[in-house]
C-alpha positions as CSV (number, residue, x, y, z in Angstrom):
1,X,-23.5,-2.6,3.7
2,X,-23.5,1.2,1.9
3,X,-20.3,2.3,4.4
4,X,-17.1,1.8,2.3
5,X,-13.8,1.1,4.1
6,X,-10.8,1.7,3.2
7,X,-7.5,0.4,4.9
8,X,-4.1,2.1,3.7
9,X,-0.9,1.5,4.9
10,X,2.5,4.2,5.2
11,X,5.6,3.1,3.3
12,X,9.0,2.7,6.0
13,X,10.7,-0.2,5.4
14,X,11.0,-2.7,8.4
15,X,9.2,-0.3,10.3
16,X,6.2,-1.6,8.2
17,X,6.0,-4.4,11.2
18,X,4.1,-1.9,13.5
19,X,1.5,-2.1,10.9
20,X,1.4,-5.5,10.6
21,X,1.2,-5.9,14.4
22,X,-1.7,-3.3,14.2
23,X,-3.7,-5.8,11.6
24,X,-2.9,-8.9,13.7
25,X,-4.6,-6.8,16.6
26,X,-7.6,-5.8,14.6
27,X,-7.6,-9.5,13.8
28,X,-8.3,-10.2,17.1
29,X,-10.9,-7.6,17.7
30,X,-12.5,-9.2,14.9
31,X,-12.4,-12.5,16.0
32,X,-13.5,-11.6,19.4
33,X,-16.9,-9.4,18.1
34,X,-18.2,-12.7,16.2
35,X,-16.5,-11.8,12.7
36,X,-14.6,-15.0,11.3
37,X,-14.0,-14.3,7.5
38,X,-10.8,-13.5,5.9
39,X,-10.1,-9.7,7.2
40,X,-10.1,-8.5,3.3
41,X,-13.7,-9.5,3.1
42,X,-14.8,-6.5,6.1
43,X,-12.5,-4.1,3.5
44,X,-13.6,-2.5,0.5
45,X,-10.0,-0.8,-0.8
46,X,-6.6,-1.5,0.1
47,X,-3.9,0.9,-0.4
48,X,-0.2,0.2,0.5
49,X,3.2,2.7,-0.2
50,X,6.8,1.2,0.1
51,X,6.6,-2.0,2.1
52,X,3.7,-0.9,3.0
53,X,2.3,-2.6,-0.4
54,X,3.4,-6.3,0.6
55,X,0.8,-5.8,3.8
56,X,-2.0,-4.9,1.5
57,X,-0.8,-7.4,-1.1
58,X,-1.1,-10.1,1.5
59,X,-4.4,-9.3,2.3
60,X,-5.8,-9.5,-0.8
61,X,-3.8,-11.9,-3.3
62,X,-3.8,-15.9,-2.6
63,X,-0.5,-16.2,-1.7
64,X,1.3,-20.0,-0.9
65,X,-1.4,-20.6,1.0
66,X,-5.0,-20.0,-0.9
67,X,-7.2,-20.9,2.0
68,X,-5.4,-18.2,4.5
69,X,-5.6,-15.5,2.0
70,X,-6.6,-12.1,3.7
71,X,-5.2,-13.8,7.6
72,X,-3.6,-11.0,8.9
73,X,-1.6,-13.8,10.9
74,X,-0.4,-15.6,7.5
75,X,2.3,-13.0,6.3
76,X,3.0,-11.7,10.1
77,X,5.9,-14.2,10.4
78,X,7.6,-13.1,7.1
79,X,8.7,-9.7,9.1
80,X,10.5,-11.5,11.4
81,X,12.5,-13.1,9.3
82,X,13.7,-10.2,6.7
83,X,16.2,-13.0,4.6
84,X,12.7,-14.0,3.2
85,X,10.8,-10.3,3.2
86,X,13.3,-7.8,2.7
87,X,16.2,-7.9,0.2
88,X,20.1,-8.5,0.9
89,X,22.0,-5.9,2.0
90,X,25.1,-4.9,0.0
91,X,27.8,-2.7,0.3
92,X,28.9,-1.0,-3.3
93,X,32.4,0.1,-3.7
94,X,30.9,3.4,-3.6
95,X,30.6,2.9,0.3
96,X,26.7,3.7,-0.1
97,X,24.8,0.7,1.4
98,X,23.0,-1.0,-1.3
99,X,19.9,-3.7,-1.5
100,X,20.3,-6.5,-3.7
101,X,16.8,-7.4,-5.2
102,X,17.7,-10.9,-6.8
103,X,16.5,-12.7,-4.0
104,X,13.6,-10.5,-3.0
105,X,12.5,-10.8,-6.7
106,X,12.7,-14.4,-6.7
107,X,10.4,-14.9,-3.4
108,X,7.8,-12.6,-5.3
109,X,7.7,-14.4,-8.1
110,X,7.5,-17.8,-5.7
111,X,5.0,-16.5,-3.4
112,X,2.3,-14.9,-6.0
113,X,3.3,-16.7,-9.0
114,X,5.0,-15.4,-12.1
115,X,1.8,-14.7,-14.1
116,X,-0.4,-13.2,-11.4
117,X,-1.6,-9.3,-12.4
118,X,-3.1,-6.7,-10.3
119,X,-6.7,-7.3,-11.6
120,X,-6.4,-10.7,-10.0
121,X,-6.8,-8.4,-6.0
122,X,-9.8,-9.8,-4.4
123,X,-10.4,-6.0,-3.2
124,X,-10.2,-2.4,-4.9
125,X,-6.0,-2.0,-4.9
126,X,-4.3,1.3,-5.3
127,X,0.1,1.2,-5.2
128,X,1.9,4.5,-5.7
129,X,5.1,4.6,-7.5
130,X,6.9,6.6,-10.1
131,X,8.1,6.6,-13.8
132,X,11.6,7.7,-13.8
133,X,11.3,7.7,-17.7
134,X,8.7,10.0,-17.9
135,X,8.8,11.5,-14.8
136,X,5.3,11.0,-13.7
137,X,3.7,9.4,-10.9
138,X,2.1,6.1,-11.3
139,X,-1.4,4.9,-9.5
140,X,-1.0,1.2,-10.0
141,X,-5.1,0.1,-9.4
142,X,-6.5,-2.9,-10.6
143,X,-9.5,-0.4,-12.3
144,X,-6.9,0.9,-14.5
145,X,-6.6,-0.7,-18.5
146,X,-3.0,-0.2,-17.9
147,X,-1.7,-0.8,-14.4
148,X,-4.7,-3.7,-14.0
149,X,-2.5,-6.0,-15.9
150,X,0.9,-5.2,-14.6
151,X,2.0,-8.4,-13.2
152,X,1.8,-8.6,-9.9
153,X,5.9,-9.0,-8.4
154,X,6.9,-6.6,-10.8
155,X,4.5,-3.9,-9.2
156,X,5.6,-4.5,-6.1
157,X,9.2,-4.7,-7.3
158,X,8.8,-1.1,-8.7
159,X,6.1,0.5,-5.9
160,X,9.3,-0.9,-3.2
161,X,12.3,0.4,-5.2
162,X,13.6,3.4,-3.6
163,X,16.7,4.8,-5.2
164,X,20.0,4.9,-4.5
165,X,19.6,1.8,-2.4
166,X,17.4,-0.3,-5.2
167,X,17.7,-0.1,-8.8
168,X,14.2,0.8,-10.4
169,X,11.6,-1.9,-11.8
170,X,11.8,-3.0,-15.0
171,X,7.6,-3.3,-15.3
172,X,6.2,-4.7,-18.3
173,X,3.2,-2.5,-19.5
174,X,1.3,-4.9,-21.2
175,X,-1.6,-3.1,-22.0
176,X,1.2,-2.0,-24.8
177,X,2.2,-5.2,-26.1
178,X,3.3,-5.4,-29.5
179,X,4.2,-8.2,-31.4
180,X,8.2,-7.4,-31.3
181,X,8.1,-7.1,-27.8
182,X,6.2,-5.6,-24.7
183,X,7.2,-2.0,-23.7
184,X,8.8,-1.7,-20.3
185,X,8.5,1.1,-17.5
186,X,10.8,1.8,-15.5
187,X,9.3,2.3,-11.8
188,X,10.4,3.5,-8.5
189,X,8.3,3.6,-5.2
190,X,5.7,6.7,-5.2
191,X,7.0,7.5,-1.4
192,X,8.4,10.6,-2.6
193,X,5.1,12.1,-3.1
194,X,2.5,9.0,-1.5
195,X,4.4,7.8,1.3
196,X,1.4,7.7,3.2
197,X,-1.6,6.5,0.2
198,X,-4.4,7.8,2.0
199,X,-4.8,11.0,0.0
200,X,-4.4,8.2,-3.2
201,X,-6.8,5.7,-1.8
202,X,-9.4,8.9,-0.8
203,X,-8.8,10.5,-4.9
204,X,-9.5,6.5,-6.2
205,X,-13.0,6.1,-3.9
206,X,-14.0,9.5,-5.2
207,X,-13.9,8.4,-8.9
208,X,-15.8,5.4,-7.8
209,X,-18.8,7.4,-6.2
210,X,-18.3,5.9,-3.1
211,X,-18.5,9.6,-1.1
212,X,-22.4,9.0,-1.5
213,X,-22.4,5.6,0.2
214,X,-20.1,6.9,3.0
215,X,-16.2,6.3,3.6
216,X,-14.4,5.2,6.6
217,X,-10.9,5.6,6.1
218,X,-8.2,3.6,8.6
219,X,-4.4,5.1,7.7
220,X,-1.6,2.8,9.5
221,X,1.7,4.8,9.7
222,X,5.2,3.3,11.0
223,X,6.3,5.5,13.5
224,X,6.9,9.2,12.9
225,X,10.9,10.0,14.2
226,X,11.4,12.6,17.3
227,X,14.7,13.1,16.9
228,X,15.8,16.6,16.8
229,X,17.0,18.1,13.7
230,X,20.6,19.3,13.7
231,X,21.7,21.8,12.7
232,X,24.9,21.2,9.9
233,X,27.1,24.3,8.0
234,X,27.9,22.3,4.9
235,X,30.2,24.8,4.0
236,X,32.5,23.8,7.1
237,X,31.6,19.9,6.4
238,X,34.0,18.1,4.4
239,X,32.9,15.6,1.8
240,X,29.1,16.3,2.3
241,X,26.8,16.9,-0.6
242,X,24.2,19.3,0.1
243,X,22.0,16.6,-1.0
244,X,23.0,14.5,1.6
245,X,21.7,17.3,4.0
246,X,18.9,18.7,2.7
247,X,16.8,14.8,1.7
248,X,16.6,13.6,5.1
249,X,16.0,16.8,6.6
250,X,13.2,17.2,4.3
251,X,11.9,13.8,4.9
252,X,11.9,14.2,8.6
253,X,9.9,17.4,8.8
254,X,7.5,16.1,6.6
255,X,6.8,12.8,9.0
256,X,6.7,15.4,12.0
257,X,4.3,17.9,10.1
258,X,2.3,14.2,8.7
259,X,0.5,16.6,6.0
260,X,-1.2,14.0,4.2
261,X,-3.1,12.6,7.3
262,X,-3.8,16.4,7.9
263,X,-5.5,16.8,4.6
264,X,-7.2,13.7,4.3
265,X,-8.5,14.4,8.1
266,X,-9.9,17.9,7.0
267,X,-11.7,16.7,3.6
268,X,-13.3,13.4,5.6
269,X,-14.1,14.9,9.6
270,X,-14.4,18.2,8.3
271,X,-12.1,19.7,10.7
272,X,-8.5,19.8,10.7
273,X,-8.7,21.1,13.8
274,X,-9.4,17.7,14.7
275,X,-5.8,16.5,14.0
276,X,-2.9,16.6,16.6
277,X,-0.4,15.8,14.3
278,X,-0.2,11.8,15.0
279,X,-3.6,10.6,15.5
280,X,-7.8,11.5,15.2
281,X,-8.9,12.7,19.0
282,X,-11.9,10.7,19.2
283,X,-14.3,11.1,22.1
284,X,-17.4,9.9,23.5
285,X,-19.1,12.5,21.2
286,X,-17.7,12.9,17.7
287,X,-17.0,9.0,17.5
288,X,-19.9,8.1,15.2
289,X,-19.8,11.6,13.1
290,X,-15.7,11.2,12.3
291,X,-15.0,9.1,9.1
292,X,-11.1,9.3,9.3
293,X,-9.1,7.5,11.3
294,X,-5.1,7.9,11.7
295,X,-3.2,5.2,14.0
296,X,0.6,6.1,14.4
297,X,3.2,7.0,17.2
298,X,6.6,8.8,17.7
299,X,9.5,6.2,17.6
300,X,10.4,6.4,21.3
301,X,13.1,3.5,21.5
302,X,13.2,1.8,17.1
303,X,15.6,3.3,15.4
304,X,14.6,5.3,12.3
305,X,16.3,3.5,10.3
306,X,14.0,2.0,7.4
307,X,16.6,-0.8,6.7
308,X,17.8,-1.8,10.6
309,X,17.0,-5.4,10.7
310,X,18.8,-6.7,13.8
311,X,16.8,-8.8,16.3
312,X,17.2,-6.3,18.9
313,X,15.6,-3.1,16.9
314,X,12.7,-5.3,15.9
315,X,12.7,-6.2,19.2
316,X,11.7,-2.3,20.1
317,X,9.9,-2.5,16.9
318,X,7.1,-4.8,18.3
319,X,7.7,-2.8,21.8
320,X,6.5,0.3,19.9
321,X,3.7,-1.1,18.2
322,X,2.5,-2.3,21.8
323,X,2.1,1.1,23.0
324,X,0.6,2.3,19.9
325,X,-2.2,-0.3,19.9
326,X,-2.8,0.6,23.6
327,X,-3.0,4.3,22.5
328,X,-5.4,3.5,19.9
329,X,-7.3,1.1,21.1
330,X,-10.9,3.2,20.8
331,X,-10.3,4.0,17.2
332,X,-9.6,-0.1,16.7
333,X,-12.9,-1.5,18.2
334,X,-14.7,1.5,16.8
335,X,-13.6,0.5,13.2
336,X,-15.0,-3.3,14.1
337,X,-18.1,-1.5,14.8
338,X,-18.4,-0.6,11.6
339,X,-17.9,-3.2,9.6
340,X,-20.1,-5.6,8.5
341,X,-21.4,-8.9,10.1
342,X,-20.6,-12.1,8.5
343,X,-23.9,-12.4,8.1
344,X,-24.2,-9.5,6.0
345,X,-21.4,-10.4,4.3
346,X,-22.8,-14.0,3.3
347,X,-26.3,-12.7,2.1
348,X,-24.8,-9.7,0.3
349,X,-22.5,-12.5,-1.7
350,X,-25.6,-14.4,-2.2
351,X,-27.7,-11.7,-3.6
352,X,-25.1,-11.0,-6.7
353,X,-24.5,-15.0,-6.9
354,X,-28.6,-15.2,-7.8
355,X,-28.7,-11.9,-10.5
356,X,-28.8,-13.2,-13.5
357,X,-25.5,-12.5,-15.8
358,X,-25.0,-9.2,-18.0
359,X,-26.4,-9.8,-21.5
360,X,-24.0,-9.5,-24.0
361,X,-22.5,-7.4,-25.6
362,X,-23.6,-7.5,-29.6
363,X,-21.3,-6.0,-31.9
364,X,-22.6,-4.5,-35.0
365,X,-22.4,-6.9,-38.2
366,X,-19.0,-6.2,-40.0
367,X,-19.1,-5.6,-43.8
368,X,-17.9,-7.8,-46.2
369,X,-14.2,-7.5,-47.2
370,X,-11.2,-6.0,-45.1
371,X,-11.2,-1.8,-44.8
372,X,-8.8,-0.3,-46.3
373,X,-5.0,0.1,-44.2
374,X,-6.5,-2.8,-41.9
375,X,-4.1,-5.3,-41.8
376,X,-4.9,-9.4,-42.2
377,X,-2.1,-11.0,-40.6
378,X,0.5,-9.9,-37.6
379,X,3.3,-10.9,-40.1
380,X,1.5,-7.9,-42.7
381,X,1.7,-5.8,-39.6
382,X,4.8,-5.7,-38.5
């Protein structure tokens, strides 16, 4: 069991059901090859962007249901139904369509609980996001002495929030904590510079020495969009911030280009000539030597939108993911190849149940008395 695999997941909204269908089919191939634990237990990281973080989240946090934890099948049926996965839409007087989070808040807190933290993943974790306040971007990983005790809904609150259609995460940063109150941190989703976390998760597993054990890395995308660019003179287009051209124009070319999956493809298969620009070519020869692994697709029929949840476009949604699994279906069962047997996962378990426990650690004697400036009580402190 020296490999290391790492699942991540792209950040798009309700297009994040292409993913999920993607799981439920690697699921499948699971069950079918013999392997019948929890799919978080063949995983060794998990990294999610946007929505993308409620798949991984699912696989690896007791939800509800402690006994289905890591079922790809368990959380599949909350994308169906987006009045209990996504948040309300709302329209502000501005006329800009906004999200109210009051409801999706309150199934967080319901489905994870109120006092859950990140430490609590059952697998290595890494969530994107930003801090507006101080303008830096924010791994949330339960390694980290900070983000590790984050509770869990409001880091997925914050790693979600993309602004103007969700007001930022008020996270408290608990690692902080002071006795007149816990510092907060205001957080919005990482997508602007992670909204694929492969190039995240791949930075994280380098820090952890795994690149001596060997890496597999499986990215899931949501679709990349086809549509053709237009071509807009704002000068001759009334009412029509040049922010409102240039974002999504940005945005679109850098789904089409997918440079992420093109730099994580070079640093892992040591080729980027190897990348197409949607998925690994894998063939009958380079199958065993190529270590990552990009499943995604154009949107042929979905619409782009990240927020169109009508029955019919997640009707095209599941239609797409159909043909992406078919397109992909070599890179799935090769992944199953590579992860460990049940069996191997058993004795492996075993083996650190029977170690005998960490001695510990023995703090030096303190001296007599109190140092000087070291206060006795919190009521001296503060």
């Amino acid at each position: 069991m020296a490999s290391k695999l790492i699942l991540t997941i792209d950040g798009g909204g309700i297009r994040c059901l292409i993913p999920a269908l993607v799981l439920a089919d690697l699921q499948r191939r699971l069950r079918a090859s013999g392997r019948n634990l929890p799919m978080n237990r063949y995983i060794h990281m998990l990294a999610g962007a946007g929505v993308g973080s409620l798949l991984v989240a699912g696989l690896t946090f007791p939800g509800p249901e402690p006994a289905r934890m890591g079922d790809a099948d368990s959380f599949l049926d909350g994308f169906y139904t987006s009045a209990k996965m996504f948040p309300k839409r709302i329209m502000a007087s501005s006329g800009v369509m906004r999200l109210d989070m009051s409801l999706f808040e309150a199934n967080l807190r319901h489905h994870y609980g109120e006092r859950t933290v990140v430490a609590d993943a059952a697998n290595h974790l890494v969530l994107p996001a930003f801090d507006i306040g101080n303008r830096v971007p924010v791994m949330i990983t339960n390694t980290d002495p900070v983000t590790s005790k984050f509770y869990l809904w409001q880091a997925l609150r914050g790693v979600i929030a993309v602004v103007p259609y969700m007001s930022p995460a008020l996270v408290e940063n608990r690692a902080a904590a002071r006795p007149r109150g816990t510092p907060l941190i205001p957080l919005v989703s990482g997508g602007r510079y992670a909204e694929d976390p492969a190039l995240a998760a791949y930075v994280e597993a380098k820090k952890l020495g795994w690149q001596d054990q060997g890496m597999t890395l499986l990215s899931l995308g949501t679709g990349t969009d086809i549509t053709p660019l237009p071509y807009i003179n704002p000068l001759s287009t009334t009412g029509l911030d040049m922010t409102d051209v240039t974002e999504p124009m940005l945005r679109s070319a850098d789904e089409l280009h997918c440079p992420i999956a093109t730099h994580v493809n070079t640093l892992m298969n040591g080729d980027g000539r190897a990348f197409n620009g949607v998925s690994t070519r894998m063939t009958v020869e380079n199958r065993r030597r190529l270590s990552y692994f990009r499943i995604n697709g154009p949107l042929t029929q979905a619409s782009q939108s990240k927020i169109e949840f009508s029955a019919e476009n997640i009707d095209m949604l599941k239609a797409e993911a159909a043909l992406i699994i078919s397109q992909h279906a070599a890179i799935l069962d090769e992944v199953v190849s590579r992860m460990p047997t049940d069996l191997e996962i058993l004795t492996d378990a075993a083996r650190l149940d029977s170690l005998p426990p960490p001695e510990p650690t023995r703090r030096p004697a303190e001296p007599a008395g109190r140092p000087p400036g070291v206060p006795a009580t919190i009521a001296e402190f503060i």
